[in-house]
C-alpha positions as CSV (number, residue, x, y, z in Angstrom):
1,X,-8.9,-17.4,-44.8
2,X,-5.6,-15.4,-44.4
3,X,-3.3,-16.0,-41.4
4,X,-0.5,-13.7,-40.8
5,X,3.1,-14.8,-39.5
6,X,4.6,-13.0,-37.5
7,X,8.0,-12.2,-35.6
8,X,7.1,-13.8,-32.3
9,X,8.1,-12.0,-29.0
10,X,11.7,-14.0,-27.7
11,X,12.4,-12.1,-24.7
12,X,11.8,-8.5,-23.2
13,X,15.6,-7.4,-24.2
14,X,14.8,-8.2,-27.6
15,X,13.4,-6.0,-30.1
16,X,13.9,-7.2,-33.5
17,X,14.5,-10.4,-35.8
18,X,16.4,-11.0,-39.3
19,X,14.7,-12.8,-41.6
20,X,17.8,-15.7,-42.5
21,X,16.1,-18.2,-44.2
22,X,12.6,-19.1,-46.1
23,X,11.8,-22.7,-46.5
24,X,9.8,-22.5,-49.6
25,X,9.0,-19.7,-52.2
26,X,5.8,-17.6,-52.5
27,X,3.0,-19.8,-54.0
28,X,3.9,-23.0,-52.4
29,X,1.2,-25.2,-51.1
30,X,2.3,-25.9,-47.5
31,X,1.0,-28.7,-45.1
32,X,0.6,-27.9,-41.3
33,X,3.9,-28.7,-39.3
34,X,6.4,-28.1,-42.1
35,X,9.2,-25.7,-41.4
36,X,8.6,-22.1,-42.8
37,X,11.4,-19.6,-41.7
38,X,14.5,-19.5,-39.8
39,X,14.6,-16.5,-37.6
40,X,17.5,-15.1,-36.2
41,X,18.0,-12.6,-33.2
42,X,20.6,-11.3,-31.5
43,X,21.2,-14.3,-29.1
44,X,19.3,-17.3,-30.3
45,X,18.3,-18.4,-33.9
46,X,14.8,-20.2,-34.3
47,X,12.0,-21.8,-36.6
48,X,8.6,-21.3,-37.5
49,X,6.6,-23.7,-38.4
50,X,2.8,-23.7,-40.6
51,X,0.3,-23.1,-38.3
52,X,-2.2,-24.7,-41.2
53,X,-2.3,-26.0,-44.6
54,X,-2.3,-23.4,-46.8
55,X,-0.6,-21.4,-50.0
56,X,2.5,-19.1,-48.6
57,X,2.7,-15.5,-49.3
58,X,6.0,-13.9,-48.2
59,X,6.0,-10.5,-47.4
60,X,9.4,-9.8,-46.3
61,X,12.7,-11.5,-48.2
62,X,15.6,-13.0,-46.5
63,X,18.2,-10.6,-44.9
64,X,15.9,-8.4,-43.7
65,X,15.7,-6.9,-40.2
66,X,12.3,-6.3,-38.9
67,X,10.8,-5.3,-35.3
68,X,8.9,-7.8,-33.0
69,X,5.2,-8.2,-34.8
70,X,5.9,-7.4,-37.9
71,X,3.9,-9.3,-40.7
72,X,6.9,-11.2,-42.3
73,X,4.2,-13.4,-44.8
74,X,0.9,-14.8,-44.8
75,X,-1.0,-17.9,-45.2
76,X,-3.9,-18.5,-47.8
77,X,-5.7,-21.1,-45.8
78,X,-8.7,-21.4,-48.4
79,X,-10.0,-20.7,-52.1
80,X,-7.8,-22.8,-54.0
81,X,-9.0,-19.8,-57.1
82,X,-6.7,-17.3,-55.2
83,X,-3.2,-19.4,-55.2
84,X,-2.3,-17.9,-58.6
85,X,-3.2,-14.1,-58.3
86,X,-1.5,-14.6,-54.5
87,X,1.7,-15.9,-55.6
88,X,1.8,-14.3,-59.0
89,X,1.3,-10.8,-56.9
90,X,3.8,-11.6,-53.9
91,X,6.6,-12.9,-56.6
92,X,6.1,-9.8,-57.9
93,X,6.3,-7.5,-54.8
94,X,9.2,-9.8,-53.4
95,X,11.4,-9.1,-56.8
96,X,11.2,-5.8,-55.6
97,X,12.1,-5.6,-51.5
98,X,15.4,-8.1,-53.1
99,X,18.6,-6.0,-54.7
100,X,19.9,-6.9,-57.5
101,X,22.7,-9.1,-57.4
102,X,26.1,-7.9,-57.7
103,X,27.9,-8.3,-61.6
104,X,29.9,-11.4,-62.0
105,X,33.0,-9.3,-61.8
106,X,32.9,-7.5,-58.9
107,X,35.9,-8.1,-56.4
108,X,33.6,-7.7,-53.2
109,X,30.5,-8.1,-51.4
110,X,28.9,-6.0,-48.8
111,X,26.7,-7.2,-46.7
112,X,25.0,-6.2,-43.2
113,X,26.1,-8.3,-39.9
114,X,23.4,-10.9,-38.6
115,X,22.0,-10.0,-35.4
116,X,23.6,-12.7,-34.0
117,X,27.4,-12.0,-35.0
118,X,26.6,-8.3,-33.9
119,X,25.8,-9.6,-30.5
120,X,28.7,-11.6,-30.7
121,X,31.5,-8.9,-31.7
122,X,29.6,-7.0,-29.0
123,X,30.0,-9.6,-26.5
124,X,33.5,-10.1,-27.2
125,X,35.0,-6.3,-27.2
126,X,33.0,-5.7,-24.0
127,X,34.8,-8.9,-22.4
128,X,38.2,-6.9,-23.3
129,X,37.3,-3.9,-21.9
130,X,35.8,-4.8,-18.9
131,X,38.0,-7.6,-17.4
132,X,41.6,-8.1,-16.6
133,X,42.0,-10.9,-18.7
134,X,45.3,-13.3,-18.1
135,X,46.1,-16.4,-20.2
136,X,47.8,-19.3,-18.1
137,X,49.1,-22.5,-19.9
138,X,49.8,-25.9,-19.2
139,X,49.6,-29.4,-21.5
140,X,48.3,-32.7,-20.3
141,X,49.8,-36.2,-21.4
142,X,46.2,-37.8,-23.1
143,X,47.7,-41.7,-23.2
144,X,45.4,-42.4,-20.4
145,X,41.9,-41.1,-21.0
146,X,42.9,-42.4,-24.7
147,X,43.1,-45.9,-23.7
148,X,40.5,-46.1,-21.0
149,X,37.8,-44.8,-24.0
150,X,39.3,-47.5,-26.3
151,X,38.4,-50.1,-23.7
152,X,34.7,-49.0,-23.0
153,X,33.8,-47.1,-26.0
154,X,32.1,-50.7,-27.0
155,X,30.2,-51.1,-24.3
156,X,29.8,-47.2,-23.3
157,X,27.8,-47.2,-26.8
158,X,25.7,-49.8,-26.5
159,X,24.4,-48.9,-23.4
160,X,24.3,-45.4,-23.4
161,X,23.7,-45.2,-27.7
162,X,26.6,-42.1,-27.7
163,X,30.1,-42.1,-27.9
164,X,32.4,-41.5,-24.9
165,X,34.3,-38.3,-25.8
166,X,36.9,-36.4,-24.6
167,X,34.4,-33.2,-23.7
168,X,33.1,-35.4,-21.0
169,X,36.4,-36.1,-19.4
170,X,37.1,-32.7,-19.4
171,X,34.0,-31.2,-17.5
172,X,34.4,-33.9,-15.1
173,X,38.0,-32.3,-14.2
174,X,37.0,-29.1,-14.3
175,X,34.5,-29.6,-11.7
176,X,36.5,-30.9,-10.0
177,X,39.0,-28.4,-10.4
178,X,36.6,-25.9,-9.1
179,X,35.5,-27.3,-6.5
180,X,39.4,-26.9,-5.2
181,X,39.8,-23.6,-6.5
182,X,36.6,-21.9,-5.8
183,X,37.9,-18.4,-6.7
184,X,37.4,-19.8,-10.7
185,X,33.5,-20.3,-9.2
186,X,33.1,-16.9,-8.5
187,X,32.2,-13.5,-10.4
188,X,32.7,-9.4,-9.7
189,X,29.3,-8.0,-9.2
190,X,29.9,-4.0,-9.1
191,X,32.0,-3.6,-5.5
192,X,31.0,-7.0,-4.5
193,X,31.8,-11.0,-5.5
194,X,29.0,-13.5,-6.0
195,X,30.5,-17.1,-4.9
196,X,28.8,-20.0,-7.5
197,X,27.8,-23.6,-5.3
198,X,26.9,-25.0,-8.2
199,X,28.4,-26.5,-11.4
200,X,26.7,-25.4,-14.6
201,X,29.5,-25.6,-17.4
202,X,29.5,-23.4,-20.4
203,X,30.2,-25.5,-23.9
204,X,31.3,-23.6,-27.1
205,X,30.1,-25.2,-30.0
206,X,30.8,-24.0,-33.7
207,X,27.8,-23.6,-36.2
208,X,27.4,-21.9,-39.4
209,X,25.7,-19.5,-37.9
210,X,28.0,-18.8,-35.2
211,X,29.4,-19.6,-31.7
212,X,26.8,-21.1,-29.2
213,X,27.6,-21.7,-25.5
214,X,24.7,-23.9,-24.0
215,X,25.3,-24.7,-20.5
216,X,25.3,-27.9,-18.9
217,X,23.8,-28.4,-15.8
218,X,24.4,-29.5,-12.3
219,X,27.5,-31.6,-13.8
220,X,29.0,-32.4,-10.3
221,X,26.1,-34.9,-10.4
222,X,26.0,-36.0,-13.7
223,X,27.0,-39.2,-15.4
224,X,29.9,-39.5,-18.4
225,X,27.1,-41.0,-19.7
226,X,24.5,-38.3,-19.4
227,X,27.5,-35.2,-20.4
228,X,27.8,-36.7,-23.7
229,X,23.9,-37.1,-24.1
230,X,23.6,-33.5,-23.3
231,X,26.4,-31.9,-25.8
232,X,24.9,-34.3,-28.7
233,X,21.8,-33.1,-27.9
234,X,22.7,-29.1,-27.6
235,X,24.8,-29.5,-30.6
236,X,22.1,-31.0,-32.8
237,X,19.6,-28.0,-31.4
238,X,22.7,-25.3,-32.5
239,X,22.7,-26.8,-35.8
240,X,19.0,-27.0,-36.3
241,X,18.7,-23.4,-35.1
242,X,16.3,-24.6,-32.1
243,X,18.6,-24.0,-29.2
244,X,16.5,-21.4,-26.3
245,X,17.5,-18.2,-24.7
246,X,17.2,-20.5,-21.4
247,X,20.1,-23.3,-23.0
248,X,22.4,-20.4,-23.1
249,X,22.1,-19.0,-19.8
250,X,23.4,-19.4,-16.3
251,X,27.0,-20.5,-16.7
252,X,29.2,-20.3,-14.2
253,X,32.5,-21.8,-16.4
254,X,33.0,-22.1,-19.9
255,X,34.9,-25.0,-22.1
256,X,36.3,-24.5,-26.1
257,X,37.8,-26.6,-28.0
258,X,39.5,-25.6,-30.4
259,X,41.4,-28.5,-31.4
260,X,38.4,-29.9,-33.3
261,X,39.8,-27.4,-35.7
262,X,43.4,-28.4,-35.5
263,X,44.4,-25.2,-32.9
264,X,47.6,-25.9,-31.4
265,X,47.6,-23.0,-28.9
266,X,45.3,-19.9,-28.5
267,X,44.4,-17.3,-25.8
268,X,40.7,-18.0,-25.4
269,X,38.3,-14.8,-24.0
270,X,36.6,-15.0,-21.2
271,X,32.4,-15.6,-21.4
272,X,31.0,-12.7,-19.6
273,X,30.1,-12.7,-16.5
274,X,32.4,-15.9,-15.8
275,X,36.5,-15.7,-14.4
276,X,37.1,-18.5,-16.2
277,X,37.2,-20.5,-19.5
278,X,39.7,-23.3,-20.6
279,X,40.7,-23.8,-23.8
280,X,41.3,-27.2,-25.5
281,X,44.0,-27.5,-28.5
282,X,44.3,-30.4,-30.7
283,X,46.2,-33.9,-29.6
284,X,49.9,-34.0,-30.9
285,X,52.6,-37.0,-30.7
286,X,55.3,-34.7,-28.9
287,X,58.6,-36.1,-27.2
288,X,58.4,-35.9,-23.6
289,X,60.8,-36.5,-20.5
290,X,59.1,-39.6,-18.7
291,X,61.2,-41.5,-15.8
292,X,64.2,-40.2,-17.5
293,X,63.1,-41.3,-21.1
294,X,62.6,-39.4,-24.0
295,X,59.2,-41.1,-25.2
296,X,56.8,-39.7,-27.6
297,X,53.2,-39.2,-26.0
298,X,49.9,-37.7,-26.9
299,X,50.1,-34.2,-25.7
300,X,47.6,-31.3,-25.2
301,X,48.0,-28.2,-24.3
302,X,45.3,-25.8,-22.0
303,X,44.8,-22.0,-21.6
304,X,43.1,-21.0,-18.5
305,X,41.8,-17.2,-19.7
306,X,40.7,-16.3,-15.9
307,X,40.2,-12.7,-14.8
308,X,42.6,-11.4,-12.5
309,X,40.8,-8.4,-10.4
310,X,39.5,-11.9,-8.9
311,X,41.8,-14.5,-9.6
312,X,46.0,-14.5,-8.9
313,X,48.4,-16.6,-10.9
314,X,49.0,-19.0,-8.1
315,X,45.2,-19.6,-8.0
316,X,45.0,-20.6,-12.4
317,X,48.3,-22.5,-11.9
318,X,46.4,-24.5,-9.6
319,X,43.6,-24.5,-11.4
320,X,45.1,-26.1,-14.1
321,X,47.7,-28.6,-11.9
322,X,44.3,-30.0,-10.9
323,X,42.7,-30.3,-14.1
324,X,46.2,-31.9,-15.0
325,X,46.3,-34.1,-12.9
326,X,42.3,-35.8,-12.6
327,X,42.9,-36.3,-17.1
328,X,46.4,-38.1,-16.3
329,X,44.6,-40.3,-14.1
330,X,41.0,-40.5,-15.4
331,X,39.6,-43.7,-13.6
332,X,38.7,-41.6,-11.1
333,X,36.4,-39.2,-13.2
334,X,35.0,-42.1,-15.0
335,X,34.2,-43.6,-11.4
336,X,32.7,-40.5,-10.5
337,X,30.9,-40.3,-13.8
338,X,29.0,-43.5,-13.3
């Protein structure tokens, strides 16, 4: 019995799927359940998995671009007398759909964009063209939400089984900071501005396949606790290439961290539709005036992209006092975080 694979349907607004990655090779014997392609669209990447045991047949190599529906392999789900002619036929026709590679000397490589970093670049010019965007900056003294995770992490661990991070810390003032400065809450329809009541919060996280910006929700009601749950659980589904159109959507605010990557300062774009995103640079020992002391403290600095047709300067200065101000002294996020 054949069974054909296909490029499932993964929205209306999208028409077409690249091939990234095949599992096993033409002629493997497969069991039911094991993975068998990583699929890749314009917004989301995902995996297919054997619908049966069976001998593979791919039909279409990796890198290709193919519409919705297309046969991309099949699935020799009987006659065990077949496996050879089937793979010895689809090695055959897959050595040649695949170009040649390029000589060992070349100085260069061309290759086509993934659909996904084409709907990235996309995303990214538009944001330019179609906003007014304005990069604010401020830095924040980390000593304190430093030493109150070195006294719980512990305990914070074994009860919740995930680390307290800094990510956690930082929704939790940015909630807060919106709720004091709605303006950031808000986005230009046309003529006309839709006002957000609720806290969904935008996180960027860095994969090999690209930037992916799963959205938290409801945060004003969530635990520490429950934020860090969430990221480790949206970063291991970026990773794994199993994160849904539906884990990317609805954002009101977005939060990048750059620092991971040892950023210092950047002037972050904005994530379409949204008037706001905060960028996070790495930690650095930094003298600072303190109570008329030069002391050296833990310093970060922030940059508030916001879009100003909606949002003034005094209303991101603010922003970002606020956002100062609940890190500096975090008991009350972690009380609110309970």
């Amino acid at each position: 019995m054949l069974i054909d694979i296909t490029i499932p349907a993964a929205g209306e607004a999208i028409t077409s799927a690249n091939v990234a990655r095949w599992h096993h090779a033409s002629g493997d014997t497969l069991r039911k359940g094991e993975p068998l392609v990583t699929l890749e669209t314009d917004k989301v990447s995902n995996e297919l998995e054997a619908p049966a045991d069976g001998t593979l047949e791919i039909l279409i190599p990796e890198g290709r671009e193919v519409a919705i529906g297309t046969v991309i392999a099949r699935l020799h789900a009987s006659a065990a007398s077949q496996t050879s002619q089937t793979s010895q036929t689809s090695q055959t026709s897959q050595t040649s759909q695949i170009s040649p590679p390029p000589p060992p000397d070349a100085r260069s490589t061309r290759r086509k964009l993934s659909p996904l970093r084409r709907k990235i670049a996309t995303a990214l010019v538009n944001a330019q063209q179609t906003a007014a965007i304005l990069t604010t900056f401020n830095e924040v003294d980390m000593t304190a939400v430093m030493e109150l995770r070195q006294q719980v992490q512990e305990r914070f661990i074994s009860k919740h089984g995930v680390k307290l991070g800094f990510m956690s810390f930082f929704i939790k003032a940015v909630v807060h900071a919106l709720k004091q400065v709605p303006a950031l809450n808000a986005r230009i329809d046309g003529d006309e501005v839709i006002e957000n009541h609720y806290y969904d919060i935008g996180v960027a996280i860095s994969t090999d396949k690209g930037l992916f910006v799963p959205v938290l929700r409801d945060c004003d009601t969530k635990s520490l606790a429950s934020i860090e749950q969430d990221i480790v659980g949206y970063a291991e589904k970026s990773r794994t290439g199993k994160i849904t159109l539906e884990d990317l959507q609805g954002g009101v605010f977005t939060l990048s961290n750059g620092g991971v990557f040892g950023s210092l300062l950047s002037t972050p774009i904005l994530n379409p539709p949204q008037s706001g995103l905060l960028g996070m640079h790495t930690i650095q020992p930094r003298p600072v005036a303190l109570n008329g002391q030069v002391v050296i403290r833990p310093m970060m600095y922030l940059a508030l992209s916001y879009d100003h047709r909606l949002v003034d300067g005094r209303e991101a200065v603010s922003f970002l006092n606020h956002v100062k101000a609940s890190l500096e002294a975090p008991i009350g996020l972690m009380l609110d975080g309970l």
